[in-house]
C-alpha positions in Angstrom: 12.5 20.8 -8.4 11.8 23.3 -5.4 11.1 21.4 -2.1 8.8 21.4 1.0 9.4 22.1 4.2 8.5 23.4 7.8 5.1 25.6 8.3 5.3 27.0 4.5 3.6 23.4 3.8 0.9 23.3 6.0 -1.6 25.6 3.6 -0.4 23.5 0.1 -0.1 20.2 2.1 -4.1 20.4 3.8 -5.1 21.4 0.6 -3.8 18.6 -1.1 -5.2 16.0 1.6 -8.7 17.8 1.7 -9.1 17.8 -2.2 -8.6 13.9 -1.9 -10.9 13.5 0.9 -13.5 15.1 -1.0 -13.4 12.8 -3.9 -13.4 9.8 -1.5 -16.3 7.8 -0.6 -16.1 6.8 3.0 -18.3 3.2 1.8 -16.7 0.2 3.7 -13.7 -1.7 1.7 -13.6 -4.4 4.1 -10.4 -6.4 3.9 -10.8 -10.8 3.7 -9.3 -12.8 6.4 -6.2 -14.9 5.7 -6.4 -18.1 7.5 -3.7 -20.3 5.5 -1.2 -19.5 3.7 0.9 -21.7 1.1 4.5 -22.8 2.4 2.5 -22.4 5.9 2.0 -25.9 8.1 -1.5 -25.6 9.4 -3.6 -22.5 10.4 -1.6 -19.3 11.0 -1.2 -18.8 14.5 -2.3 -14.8 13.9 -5.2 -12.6 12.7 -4.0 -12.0 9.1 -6.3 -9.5 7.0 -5.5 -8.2 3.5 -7.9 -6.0 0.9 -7.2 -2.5 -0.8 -8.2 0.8 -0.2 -9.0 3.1 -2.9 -7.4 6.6 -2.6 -8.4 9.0 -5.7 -7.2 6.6 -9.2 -5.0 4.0 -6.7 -5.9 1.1 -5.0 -3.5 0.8 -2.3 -2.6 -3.4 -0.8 -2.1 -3.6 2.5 -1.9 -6.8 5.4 -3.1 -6.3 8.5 -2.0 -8.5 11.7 -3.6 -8.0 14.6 -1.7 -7.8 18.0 -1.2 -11.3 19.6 -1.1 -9.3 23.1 -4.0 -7.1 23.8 -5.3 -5.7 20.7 -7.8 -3.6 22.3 -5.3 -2.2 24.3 -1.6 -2.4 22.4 -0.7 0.4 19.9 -2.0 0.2 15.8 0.7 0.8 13.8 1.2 1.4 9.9 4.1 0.1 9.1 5.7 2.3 5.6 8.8 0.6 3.7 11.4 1.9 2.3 12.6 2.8 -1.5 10.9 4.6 -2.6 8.8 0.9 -4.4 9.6 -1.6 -2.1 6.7 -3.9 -1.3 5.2 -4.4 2.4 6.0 -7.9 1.9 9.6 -6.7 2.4 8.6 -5.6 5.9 6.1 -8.3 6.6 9.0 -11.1 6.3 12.4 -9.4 6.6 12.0 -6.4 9.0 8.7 -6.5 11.9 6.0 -9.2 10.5 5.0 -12.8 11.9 6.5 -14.9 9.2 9.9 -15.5 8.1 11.3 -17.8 5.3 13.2 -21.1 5.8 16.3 -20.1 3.8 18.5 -23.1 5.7 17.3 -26.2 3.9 15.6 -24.5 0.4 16.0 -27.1 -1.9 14.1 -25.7 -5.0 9.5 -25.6 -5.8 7.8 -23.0 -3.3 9.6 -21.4 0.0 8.6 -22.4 3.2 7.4 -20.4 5.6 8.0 -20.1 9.8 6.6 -18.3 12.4 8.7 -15.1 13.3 9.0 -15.2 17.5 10.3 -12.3 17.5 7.7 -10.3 15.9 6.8 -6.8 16.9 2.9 -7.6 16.6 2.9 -9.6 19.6 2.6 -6.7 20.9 1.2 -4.2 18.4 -1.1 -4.6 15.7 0.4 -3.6 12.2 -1.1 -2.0 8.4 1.7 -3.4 6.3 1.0 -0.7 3.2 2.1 -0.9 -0.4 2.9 2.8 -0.9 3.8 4.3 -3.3 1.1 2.9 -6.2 3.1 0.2 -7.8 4.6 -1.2 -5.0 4.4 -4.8 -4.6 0.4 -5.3 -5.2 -0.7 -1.5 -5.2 -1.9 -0.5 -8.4 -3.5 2.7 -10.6 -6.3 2.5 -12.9 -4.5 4.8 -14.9 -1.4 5.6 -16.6 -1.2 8.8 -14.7 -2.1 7.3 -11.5 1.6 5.9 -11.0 2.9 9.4 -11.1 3.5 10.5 -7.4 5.6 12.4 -5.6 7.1 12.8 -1.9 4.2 15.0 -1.2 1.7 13.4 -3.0 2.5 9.8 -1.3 2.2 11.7 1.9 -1.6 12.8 1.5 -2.3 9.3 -0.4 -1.4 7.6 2.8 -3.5 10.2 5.0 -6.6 9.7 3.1 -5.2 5.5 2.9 -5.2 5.6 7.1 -8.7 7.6 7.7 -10.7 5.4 5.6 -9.2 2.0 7.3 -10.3 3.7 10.4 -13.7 4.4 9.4 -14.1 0.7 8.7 -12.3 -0.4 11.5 -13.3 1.3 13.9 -12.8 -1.4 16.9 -9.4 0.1 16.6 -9.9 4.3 16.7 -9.4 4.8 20.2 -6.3 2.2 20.1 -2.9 5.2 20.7 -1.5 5.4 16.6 1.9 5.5 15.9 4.2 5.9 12.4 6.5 3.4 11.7 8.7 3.7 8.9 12.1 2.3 7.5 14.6 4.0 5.4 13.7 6.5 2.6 10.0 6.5 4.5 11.9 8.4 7.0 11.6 11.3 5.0 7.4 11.1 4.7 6.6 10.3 8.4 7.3 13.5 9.9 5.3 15.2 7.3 2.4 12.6 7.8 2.8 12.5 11.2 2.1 16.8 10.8 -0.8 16.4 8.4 -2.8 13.5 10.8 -2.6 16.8 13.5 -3.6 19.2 11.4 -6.7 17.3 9.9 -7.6 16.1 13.3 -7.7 20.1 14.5 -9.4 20.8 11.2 -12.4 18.2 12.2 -11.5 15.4 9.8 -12.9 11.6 10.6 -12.7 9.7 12.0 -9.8 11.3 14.4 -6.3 9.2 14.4 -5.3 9.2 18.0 -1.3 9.8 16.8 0.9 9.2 19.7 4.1 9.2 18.1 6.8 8.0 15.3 9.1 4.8 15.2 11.9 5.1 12.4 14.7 2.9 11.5 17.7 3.7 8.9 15.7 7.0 8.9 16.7 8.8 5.7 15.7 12.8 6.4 18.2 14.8 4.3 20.6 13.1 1.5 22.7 15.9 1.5 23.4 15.7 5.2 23.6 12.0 5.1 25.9 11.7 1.9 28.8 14.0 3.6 28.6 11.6 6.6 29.5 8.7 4.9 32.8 9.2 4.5 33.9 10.2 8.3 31.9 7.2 9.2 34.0 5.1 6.9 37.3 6.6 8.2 35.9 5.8 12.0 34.7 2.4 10.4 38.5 1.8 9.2 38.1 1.5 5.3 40.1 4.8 4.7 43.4 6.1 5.9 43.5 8.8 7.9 45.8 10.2 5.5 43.7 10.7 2.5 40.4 11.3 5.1 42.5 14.6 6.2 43.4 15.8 2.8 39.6 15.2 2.0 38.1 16.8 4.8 40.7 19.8 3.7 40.9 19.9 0.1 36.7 19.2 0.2 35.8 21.3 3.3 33.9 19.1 4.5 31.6 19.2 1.7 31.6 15.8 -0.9 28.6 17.1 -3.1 28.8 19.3 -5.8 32.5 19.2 -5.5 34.1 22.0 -8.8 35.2 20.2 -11.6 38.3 23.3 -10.7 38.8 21.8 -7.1 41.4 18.5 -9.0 42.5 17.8 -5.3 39.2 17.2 -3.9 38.5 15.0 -6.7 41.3 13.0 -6.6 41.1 12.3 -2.7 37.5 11.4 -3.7 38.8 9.3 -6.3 40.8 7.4 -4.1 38.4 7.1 -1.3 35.9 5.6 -3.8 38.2 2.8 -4.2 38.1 1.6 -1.0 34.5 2.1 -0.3 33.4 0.6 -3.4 34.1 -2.9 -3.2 32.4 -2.7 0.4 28.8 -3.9 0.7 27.4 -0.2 1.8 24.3 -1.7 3.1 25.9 -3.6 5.8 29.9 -3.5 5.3 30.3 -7.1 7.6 28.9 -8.9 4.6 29.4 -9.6 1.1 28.4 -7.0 -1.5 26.2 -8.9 -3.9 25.0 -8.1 -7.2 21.0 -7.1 -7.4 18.6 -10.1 -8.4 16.0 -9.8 -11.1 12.6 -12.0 -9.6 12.8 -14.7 -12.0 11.0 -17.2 -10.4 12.2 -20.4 -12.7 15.9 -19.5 -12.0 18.0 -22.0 -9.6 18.6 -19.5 -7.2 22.4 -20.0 -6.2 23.0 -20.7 -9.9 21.3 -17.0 -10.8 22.8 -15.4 -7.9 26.7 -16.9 -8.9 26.1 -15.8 -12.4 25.1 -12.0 -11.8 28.0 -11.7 -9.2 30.5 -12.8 -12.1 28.6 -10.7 -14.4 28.8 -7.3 -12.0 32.2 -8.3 -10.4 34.8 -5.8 -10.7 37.8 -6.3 -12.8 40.5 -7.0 -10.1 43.6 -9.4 -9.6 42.1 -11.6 -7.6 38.1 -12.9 -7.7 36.3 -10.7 -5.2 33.8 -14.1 -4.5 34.2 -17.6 -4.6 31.1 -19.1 -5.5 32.2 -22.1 -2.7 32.2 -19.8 0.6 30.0 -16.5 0.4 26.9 -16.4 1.1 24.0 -13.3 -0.2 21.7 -11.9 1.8 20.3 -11.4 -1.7 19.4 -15.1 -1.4 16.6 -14.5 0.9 15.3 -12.0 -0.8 15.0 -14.3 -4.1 12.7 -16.5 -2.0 10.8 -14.1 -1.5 10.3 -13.3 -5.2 9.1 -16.7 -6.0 7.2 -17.0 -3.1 5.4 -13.6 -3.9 4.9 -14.6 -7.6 3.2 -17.9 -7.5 -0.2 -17.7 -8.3 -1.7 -19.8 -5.4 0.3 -17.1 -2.6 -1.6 -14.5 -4.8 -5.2 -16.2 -4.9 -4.5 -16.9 -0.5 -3.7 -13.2 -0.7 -6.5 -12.0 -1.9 -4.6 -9.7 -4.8 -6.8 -9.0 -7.7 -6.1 -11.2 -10.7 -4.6 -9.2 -13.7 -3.9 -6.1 -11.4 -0.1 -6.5 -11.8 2.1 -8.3 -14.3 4.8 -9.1 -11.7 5.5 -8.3 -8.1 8.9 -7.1 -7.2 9.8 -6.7 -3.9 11.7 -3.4 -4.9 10.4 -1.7 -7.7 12.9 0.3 -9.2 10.9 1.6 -11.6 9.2 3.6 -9.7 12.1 6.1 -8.3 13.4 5.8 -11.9 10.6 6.9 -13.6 7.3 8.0 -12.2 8.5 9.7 -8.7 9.6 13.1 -7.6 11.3 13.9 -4.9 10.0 17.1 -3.9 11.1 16.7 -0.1 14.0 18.3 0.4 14.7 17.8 4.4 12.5 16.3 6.9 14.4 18.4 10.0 12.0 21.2 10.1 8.6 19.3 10.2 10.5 17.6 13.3 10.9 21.0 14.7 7.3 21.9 14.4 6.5 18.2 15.8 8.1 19.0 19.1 5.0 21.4 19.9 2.8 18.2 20.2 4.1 16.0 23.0 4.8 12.5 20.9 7.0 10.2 21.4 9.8 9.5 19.3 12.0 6.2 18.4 15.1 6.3 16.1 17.3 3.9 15.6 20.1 2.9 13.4 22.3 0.7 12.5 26.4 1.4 13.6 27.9 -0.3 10.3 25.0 1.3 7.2 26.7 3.9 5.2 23.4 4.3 3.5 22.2 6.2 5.9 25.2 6.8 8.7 24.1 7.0 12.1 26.1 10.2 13.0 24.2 11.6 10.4 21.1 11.2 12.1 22.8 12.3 15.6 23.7 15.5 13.9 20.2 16.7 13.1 18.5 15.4 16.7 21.4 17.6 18.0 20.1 20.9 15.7 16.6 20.4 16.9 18.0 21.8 20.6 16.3 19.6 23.0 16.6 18.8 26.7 18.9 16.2 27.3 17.1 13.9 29.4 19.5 11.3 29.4 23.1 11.4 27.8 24.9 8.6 26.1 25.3 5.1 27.3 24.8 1.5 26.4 21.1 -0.2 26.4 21.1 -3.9 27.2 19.9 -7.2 26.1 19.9 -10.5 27.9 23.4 -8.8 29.4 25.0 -8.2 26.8 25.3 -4.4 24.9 22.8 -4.4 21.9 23.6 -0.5 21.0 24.3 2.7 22.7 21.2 5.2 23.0 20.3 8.9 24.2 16.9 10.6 25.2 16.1 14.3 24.7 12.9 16.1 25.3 11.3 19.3 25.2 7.2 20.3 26.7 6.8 16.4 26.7 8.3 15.6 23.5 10.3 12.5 23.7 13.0 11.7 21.1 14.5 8.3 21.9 17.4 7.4 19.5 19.4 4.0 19.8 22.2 1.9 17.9 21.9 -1.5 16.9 25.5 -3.1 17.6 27.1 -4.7 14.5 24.0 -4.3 12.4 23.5 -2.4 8.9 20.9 -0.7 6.8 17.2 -1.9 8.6 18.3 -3.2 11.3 15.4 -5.3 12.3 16.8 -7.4 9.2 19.8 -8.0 10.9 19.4 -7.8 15.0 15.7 -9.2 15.4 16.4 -10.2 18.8 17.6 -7.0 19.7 15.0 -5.0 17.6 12.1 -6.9 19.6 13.3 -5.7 22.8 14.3 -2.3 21.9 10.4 -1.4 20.8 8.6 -3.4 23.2 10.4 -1.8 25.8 10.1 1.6 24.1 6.1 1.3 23.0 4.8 0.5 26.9 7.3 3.5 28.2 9.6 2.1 29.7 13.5 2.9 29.4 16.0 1.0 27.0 
């Protein structure tokens, strides 16, 4: 499928946003307070607001936590999770949001749930969104409303963030920023151009965009997938033997590679068997099979037989069910949690609107969504005219989407170096090593998380915290 990029888009993308602004009516969806929640002890200790917003033949779920600092003042994020078809649930408990689930002492009926301390809305408000339509409790009212594309999800979101405005408008004046995790990478540039363009083109309520905050930003696979294997040489999990003949016998290039090219393929071969035992996600931890949400499961018991199931046939078993543990165990929490009826009811989620939540749909980038986005680099480029302020960050041990990849494209945009590279600090110790470039008052911040993989807020809260609330009131890492 042809792709999208740079100011080719603008006419094609405006168009698209416009003709779903015009069959919008800007009548007042307002959202229900959340005051309990089950699992929760007691009131929640935030503003917790849920609802839907109607865009065109989708009814977009968000959450909505207001800032625990200033909300008047502090910045109003939307908060867009990876996939594409995981649920804003995944962000709300594993990533930025105010809760977290006791995984320590789980012992079997319905999680519990704690409050998060190092949440990023004390001291930002947040729009958790399920986007795309079928994500977690987003839904179509027609067969042909689950069809969406890169572009397509872009101006859903656009016409998602105006109408929230225009019946919130206590917040309008509040500065805006992106934030995004993984494959959402991709889209927030290209949102992030279209909120500009419709606020020079007179659309309202005007979004007072101030700038983008990406983790594990995915912008261009092919870019991306040829980094991952001089990461993993760096990372130690090939030889520098067979990385050499690759880089030689592959010129640098892993994709596409001729069936003719035999000695590319075989140092690919042999590369692939020591990367693919490694979880790619985060290679310090155990690669886990994939859980199906099936709440009435014993979770350890579910999670022991699918690693059996998916294990590779080698000498030795790659897990003892006695002495690993699954980050994949959390995540099954969060399934049953998600799927009980009385979380739904607290939620607000319209009965019958979904037959299961999932808090990755994989059906969606299976089956109903095209990736018509081939790079996110050049809409970058074009955002440097605007003076917003930029936050990247990755993690140093994701081969998902390896860091150096990232550090090569900030390097083609040919910025100002504002300051070079050098560790950032928390509570003394290094939490990452980070860069600054500008250009006109552009800023582009990018940062490592140290020892963390793919979403690093997952993995290095504490860190995480400090990183963005240093970086949202302007101050250095």
């Amino acid at each position: 499928m042809p792709t999208i990029s740079g100011r080719d888009s603008i006419i094609s993308f405006a168009c698209l946003t416009f003709h779903l602004l015009l069959l919008q009516s800007f009548v007042a969806e307002s959202g229900s307070i959340v005051e309990n929640l089950p699992g929760f002890s007691g009131v929640l200790p935030f503003k917790l607001e849920t609802g839907y917003v109607s865009v065109n033949e989708s009814e977009l779920f968000y959450l909505f936590v207001e800032s625990q600092g200033k909300p008047k003042q502090d910045p109003l994020l939307v908060y867009l999770i990876g996939g594409p078809g995981c649920s804003a649930l995944n962000g709300f408990f594993f990533q930025t949001g105010p809760l977290i689930l006791n995984t320590s002492d789980y012992s079997g009926g319905l999680p519990q749930l704690l409050y998060n301390e190092f949440t990023w809305t004390k001291t930002s408000s947040i729009i958790f969104v399920d986007a795309p339509v079928g994500s977690g409790y987003s839904y179509a009212n027609s067969a042909q409303g689950y069809y969406v594309s890169d572009t397509i999800s872009v101006a859903q979101i656009h016409v998602f963030l105006r109408k929230w405005l225009a019946d919130h408008q206590e917040y309008i004046e509040n500065p805006f920023f992106i934030a995004s995790d993984s494959f959402s990478g991709i889209i927030t540039p290209v949102l992030a151009q279209e909120i500009i363009f419709g606020n020079e083109g007179g659309l309202q309520p005007t979004i007072n965009l101030q700038g983008i905050v990406s983790g594990s930003s995915h912008i261009n696979y092919s870019l991306e997938a040829n980094s991952r294997i001089p990461l993993a040489y760096s990372l130690a999990l090939i030889s520098r033997s067979v990385y050499e003949s690759a880089k030689n016998s592959c010129n640098e290039n892993y994709l596409d590679v001729d069936s003719s090219n035999a000695e590319c393929l075989q140092d690919l071969e042999e590369i692939d068997e020591c990367i693919d035992p490694i979880n790619e996600e985060n290679i310090l931890e155990p690669k886990c099979a994939e859980l199906s949400p099936k709440p009435d499961d014993d979770l350890r018991q579910q999670a022991r037989r699918s690693l059996i199931a998916h294990s590779r046939n080698l000498r030795r078993p790659f897990f003892r069910p006695h002495d690993y543990w699954c980050r994949n165990f959390e995540y099954k929490l969060l399934d049953i949690w998600a799927n009980d009826k009385s979380v739904q009811d607290a939620l607000h989620v319209r009965r019958g609107s979904i037959k299961e939540w999932y808090r990755c749909n994989n059906s969606i980038p299976d089956n109903t969504y095209s990736y018509d986005i081939g790079s996110g680099v050049d809409y970058y480029s074009n955002l440097t005219n605007y003076g917003l302020q930029v936050l990247l960050y990755s993690a140093d041990h994701d081969l998902v989407i390896p860091y150096i990849s990232t550090l090569e494209w900030i390097e083609s945009l040919d910025l100002t170096v504002d300051y070079a590279w050098r560790p950032w600090f928390v509570h003394g110790q290094v939490a990452g090593y980070t860069l600054r470039n500008e250009y006109h008052g552009f800023r582009l911040t990018f940062a490592t998380l140290k020892g963390a993989g793919h979403s690093p807020t997952q993995y290095k809260p504490v860190e995480c915290y400090n990183m963005f609330e240093r970086w949202i009131h302007y101050y250095p890492l």
